[in-house]
One Martini backbone bead per residue (centre of mass of N, CA, C, O) as a GRO file, in nm:
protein
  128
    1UNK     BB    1  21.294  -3.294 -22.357
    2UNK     BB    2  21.189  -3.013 -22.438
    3UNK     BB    3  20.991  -2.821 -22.664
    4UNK     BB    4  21.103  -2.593 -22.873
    5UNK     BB    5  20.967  -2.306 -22.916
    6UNK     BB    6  20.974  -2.114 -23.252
    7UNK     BB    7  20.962  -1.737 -23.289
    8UNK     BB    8  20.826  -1.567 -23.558
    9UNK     BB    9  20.906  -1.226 -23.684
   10UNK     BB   10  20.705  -1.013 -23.865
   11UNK     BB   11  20.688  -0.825 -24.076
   12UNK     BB   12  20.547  -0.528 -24.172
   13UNK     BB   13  20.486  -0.462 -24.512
   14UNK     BB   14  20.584  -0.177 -24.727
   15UNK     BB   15  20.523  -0.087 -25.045
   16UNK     BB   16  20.743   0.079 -25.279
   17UNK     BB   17  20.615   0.236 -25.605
   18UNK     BB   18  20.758   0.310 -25.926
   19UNK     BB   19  20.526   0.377 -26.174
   20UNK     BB   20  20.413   0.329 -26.479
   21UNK     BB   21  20.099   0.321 -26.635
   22UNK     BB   22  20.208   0.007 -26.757
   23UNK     BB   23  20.357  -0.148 -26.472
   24UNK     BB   24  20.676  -0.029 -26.480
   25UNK     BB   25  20.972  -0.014 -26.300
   26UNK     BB   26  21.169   0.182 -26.214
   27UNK     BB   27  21.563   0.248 -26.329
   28UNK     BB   28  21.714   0.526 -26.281
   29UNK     BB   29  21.816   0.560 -26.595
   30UNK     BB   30  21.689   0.539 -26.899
   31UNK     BB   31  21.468   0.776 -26.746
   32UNK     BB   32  21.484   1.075 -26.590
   33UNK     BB   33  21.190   1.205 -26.633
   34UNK     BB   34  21.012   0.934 -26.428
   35UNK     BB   35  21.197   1.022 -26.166
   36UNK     BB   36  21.168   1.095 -25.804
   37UNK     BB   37  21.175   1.314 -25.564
   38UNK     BB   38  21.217   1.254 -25.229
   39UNK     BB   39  21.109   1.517 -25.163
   40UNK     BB   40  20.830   1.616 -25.316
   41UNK     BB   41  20.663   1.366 -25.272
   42UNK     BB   42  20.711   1.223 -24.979
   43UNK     BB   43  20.944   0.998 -24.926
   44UNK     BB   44  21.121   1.060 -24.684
   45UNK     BB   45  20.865   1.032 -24.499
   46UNK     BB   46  20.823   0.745 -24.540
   47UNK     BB   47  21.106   0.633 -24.412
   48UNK     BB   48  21.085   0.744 -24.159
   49UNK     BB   49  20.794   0.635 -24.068
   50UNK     BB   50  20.856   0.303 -24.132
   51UNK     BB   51  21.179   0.250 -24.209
   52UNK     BB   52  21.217  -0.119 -24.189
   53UNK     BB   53  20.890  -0.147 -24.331
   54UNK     BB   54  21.016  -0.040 -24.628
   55UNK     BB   55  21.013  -0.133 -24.922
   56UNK     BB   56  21.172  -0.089 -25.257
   57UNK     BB   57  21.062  -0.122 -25.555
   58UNK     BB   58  21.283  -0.298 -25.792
   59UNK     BB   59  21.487  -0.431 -26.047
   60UNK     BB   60  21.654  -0.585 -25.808
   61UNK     BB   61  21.397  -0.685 -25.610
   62UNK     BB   62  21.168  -0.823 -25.763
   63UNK     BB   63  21.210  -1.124 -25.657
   64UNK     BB   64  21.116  -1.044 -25.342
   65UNK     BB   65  20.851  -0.888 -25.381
   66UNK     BB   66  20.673  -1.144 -25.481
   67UNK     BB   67  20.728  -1.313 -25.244
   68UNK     BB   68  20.580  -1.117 -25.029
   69UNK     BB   69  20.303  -1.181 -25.192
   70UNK     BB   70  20.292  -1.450 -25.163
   71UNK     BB   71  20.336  -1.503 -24.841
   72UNK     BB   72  20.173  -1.286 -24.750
   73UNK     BB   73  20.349  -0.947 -24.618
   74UNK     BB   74  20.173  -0.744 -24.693
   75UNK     BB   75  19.985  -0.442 -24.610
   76UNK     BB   76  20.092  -0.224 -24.782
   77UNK     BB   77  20.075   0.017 -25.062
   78UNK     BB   78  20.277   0.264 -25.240
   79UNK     BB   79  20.160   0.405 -25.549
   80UNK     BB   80  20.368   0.596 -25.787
   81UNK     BB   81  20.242   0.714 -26.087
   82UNK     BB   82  20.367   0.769 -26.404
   83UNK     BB   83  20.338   0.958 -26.728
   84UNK     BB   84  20.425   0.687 -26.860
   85UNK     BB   85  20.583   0.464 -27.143
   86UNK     BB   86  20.779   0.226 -27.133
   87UNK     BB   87  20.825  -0.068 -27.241
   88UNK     BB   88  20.863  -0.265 -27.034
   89UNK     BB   89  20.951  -0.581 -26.858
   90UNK     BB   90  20.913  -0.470 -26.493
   91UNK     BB   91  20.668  -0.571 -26.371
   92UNK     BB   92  20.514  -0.557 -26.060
   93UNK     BB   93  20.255  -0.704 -26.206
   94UNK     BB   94  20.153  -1.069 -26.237
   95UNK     BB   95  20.055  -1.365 -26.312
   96UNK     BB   96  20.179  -1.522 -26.097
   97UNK     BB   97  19.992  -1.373 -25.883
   98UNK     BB   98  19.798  -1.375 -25.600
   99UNK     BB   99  19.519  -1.327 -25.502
  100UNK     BB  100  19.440  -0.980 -25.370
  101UNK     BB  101  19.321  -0.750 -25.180
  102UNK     BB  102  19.210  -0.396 -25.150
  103UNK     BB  103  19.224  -0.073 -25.005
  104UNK     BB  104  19.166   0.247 -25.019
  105UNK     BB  105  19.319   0.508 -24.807
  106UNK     BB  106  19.457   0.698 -25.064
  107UNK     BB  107  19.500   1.012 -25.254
  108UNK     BB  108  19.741   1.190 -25.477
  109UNK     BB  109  19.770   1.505 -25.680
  110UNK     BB  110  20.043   1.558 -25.864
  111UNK     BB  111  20.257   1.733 -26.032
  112UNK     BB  112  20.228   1.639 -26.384
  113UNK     BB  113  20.019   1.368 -26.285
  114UNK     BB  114  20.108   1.247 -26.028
  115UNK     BB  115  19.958   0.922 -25.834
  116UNK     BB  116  19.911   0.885 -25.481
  117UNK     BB  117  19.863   0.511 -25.374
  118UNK     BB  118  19.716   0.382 -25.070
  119UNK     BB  119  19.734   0.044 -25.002
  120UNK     BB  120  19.520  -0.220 -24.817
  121UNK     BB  121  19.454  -0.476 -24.676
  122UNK     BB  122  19.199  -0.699 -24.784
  123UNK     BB  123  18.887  -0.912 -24.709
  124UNK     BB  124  18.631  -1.070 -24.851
  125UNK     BB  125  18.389  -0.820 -24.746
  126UNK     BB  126  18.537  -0.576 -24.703
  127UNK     BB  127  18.477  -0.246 -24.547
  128UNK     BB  128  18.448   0.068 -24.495
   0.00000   0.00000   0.00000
């Protein structure tokens, strides 16, 4: 009997993680003045253009977010950091998570102060 070879196919991964200051994620609930509207912001074009290989993490899928970082299947994170100190916590990253290396891809500075930075991966000794 012939061996079946089984292929995985890997989703990329893009990352969509909306952080206080101090590293703690939006749980659109406790304080509606730091979660951003996605009209706004250009989130609505972001899974428009991603599609299914966009996650957005959040408290309720955090420890999936994490595994994702494990397993090594982030390739890019767009991190919208909003003025605010949450003092939760809900840190979206973690002294348990391996080291990985990244790229700034761009950053745009939006009214009020928030920042979307857009992060590729990429590896030791990688330059631009």
């Amino acid at each position: 009997m012939p061996r079946r070879l089984v292929q995985h196919i890997i989703m990329i991964k893009t990352i969509l993680a909306i952080l206080s200051i101090d590293g703690c994620l939006s749980d659109n609930k406790t304080e509606r003045s730091w979660t951003l509207h996605p009209d706004v912001y250009g989130i609505d074009a972001l899974y428009d253009a991603c599609g299914d290989a966009l996650v957005e993490a959040d408290v309720t899928n955090l420890s999936y977010i994490k595994e994702l970082f494990a397993q090594e299947q982030v390739e890019r994170m767009i991190v919208y950091t909003v003025p605010f100190l949450s003092g939760g916590n809900s840190h979206l990253f973690s002294d348990d998570m391996p080291p990985l290396y990244w790229t700034l891809e761009s950053s745009q500075l939006y009214r009020g102060g928030v920042v979307c930075t857009v992060y590729k991966r990429s590896t030791i000794g990688e330059s631009d």
